[in-house]
ZAKE-575215 format. One record per residue (C-alpha): residue number from 1; x, y, z. Coordinates in steps of 0.25 Angstrom, whole numbers, plus 5000, padded with zeros to 4 digits. Layout:
<recs>
<rec pos="NUM" x="X" y="Y" z="Z"/>
...
</recs>
This chain:
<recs>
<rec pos="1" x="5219" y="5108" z="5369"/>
<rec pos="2" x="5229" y="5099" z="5376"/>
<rec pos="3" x="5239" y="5102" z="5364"/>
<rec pos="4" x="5238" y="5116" z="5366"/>
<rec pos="5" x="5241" y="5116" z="5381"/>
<rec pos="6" x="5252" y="5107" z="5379"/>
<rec pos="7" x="5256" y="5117" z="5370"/>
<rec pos="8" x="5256" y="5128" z="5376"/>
<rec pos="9" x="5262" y="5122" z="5388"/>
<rec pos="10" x="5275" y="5118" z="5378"/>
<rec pos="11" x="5275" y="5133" z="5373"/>
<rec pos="12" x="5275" y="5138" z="5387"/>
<rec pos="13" x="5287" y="5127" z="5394"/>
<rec pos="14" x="5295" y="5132" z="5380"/>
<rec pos="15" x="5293" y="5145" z="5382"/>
<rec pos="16" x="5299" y="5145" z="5398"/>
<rec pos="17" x="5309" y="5136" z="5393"/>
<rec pos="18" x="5314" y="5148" z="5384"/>
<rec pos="19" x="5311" y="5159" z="5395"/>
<rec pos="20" x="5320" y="5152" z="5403"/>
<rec pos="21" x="5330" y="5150" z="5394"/>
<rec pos="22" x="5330" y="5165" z="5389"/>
<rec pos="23" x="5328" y="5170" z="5402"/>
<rec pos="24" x="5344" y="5171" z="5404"/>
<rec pos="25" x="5344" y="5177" z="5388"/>
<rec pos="26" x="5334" y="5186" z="5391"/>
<rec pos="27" x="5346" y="5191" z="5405"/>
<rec pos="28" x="5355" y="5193" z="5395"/>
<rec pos="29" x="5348" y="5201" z="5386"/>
<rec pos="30" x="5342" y="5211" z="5396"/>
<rec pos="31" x="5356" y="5211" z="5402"/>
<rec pos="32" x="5362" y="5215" z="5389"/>
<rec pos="33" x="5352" y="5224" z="5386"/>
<rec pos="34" x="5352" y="5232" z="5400"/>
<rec pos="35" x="5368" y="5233" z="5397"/>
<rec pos="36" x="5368" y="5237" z="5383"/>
<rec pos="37" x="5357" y="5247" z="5386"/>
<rec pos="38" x="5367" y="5252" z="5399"/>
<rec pos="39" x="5378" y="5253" z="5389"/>
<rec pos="40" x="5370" y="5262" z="5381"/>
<rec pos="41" x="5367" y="5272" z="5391"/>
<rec pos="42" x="5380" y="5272" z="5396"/>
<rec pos="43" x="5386" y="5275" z="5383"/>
<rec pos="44" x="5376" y="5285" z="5381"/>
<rec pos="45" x="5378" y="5293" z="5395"/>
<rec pos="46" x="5391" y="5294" z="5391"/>
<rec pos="47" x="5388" y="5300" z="5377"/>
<rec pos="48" x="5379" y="5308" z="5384"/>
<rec pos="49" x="5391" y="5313" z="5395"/>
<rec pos="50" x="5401" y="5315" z="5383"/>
<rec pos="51" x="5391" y="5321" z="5375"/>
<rec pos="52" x="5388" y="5332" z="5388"/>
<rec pos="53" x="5403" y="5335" z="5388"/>
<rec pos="54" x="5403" y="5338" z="5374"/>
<rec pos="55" x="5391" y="5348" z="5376"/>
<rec pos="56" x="5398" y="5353" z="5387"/>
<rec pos="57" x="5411" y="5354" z="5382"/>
<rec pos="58" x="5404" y="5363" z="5369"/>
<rec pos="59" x="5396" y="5370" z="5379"/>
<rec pos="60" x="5408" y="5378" z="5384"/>
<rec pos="61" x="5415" y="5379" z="5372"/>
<rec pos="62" x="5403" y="5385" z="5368"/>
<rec pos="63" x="5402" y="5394" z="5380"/>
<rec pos="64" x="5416" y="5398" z="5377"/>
<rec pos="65" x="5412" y="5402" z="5363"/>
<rec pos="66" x="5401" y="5410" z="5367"/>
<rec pos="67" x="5410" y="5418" z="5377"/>
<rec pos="68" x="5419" y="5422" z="5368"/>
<rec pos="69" x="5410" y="5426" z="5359"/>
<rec pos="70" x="5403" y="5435" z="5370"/>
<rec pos="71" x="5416" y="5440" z="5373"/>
<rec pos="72" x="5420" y="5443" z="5356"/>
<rec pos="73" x="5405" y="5449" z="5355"/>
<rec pos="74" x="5407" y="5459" z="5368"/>
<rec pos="75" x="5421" y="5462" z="5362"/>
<rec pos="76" x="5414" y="5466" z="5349"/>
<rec pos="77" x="5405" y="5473" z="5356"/>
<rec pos="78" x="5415" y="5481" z="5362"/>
<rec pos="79" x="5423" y="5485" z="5349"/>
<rec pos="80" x="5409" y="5490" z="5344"/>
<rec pos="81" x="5406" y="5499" z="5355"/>
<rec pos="82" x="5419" y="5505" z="5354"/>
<rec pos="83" x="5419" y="5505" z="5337"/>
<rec pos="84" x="5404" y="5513" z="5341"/>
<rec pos="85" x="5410" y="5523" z="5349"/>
<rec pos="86" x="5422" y="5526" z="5340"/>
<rec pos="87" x="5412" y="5528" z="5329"/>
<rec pos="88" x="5402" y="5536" z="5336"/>
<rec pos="89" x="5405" y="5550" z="5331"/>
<rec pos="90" x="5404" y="5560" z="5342"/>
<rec pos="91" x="5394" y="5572" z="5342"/>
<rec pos="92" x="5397" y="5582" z="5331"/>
<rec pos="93" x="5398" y="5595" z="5340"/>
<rec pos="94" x="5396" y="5606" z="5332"/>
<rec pos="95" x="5409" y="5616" z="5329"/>
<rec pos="96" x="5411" y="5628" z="5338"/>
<rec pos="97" x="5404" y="5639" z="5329"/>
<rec pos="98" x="5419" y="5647" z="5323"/>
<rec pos="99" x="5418" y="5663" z="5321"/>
<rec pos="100" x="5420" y="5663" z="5305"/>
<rec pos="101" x="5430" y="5672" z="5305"/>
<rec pos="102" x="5430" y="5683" z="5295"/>
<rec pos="103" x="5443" y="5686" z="5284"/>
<rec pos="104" x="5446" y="5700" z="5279"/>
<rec pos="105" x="5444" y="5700" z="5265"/>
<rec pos="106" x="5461" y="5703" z="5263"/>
<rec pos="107" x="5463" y="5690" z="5271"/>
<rec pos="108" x="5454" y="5681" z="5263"/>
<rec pos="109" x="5463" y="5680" z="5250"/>
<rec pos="110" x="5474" y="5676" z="5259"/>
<rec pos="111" x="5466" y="5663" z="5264"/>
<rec pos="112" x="5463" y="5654" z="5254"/>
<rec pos="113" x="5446" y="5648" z="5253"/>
<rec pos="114" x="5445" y="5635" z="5259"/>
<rec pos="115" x="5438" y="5629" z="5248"/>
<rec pos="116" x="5448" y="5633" z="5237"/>
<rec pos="117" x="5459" y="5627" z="5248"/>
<rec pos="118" x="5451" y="5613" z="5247"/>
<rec pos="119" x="5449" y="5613" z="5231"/>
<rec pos="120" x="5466" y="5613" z="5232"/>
<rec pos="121" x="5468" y="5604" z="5242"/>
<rec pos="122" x="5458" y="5595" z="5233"/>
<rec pos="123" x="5466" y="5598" z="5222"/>
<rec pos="124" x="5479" y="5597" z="5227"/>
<rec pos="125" x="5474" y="5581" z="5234"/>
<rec pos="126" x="5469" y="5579" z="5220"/>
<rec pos="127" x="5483" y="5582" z="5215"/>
<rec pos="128" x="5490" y="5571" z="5224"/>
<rec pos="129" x="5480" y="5561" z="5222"/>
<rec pos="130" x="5482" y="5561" z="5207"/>
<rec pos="131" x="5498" y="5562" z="5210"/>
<rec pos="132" x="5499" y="5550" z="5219"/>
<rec pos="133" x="5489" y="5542" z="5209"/>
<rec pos="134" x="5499" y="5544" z="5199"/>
<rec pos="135" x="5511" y="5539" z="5206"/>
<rec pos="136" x="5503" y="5526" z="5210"/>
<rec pos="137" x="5500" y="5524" z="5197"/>
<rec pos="138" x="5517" y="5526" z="5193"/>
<rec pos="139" x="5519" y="5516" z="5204"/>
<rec pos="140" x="5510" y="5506" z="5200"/>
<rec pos="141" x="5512" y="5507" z="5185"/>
<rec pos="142" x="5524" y="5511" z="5182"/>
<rec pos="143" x="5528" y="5515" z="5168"/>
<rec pos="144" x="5543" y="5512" z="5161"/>
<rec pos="145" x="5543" y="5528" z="5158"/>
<rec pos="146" x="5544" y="5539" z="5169"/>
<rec pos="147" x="5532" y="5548" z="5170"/>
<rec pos="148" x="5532" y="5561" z="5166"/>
<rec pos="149" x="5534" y="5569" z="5176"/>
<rec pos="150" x="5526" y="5582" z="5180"/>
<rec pos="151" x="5535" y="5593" z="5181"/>
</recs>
């Protein structure tokens, strides 16, 4: 038992002898480690405030972004209304009734019939078309002997 005591005595003087000892380590370490720890908060505040002017900065581009597309939508919006109102047909008003007039007989062979007018005119636009297609097709294709010529 006496061994034991003295023992734990030894242990006990031993381990004052070290707290004594690490007692200025242990101020170091807590020191450093408050600094370090300081360091990083700081560095990250600053992150932090860059960052915020970042998101501020995007903010109003953004803003500015939105605006002008406001004002391009009300500017659409605009052309619209007035591309409506161009296309809006008005009311048909019905024609004023006309008093059909009546032709004495000898005065209707003098006035030609208004459909036999248009069947001419149809053939006449015919006539042309066919004309004109020809003398593209001279133009595009032309041939080392002159076309015969109606005459």
């Amino acid at each position: 038992m006496k061994w034991t005591r003295l023992w734990l005595r030894g242990c006990l003087a031993l381990r004052s002898k070290q707290r004594k000892q690490s007692n200025p380590d242990m101020k170091k370490f807590f020191v450093l480690s408050v600094i370090i720890s300081f360091a990083i908060f700081s560095s990250c505040q600053k992150q932090d405030s860059t960052a915020e002017q970042q998101l501020a900065q995007r903010k109003t581009e953004l803003d500015a972004r939105e605006k002008a597309l406001d004002e391009r939508e009300k500017a659409l919006a605009e052309r619209e209304k007035l591309v409506t109102r161009r296309r809006v047909a008005p009311v048909p008003r019905p024609a004023p009734a006309r008093a059909r007039r009546t032709i004495p007989p000898e005065l209707q062979g003098l006035m030609p019939d208004p459909s036999q007018m248009s069947t001419e005119r149809e053939q006449r636009m015919q006539e042309r078309l066919a004309e004109r297609q020809r003398k593209i097709e001279e133009v595009q294709n032309p041939s080392p002997s002159p076309s015969p010529t109606p005459e």
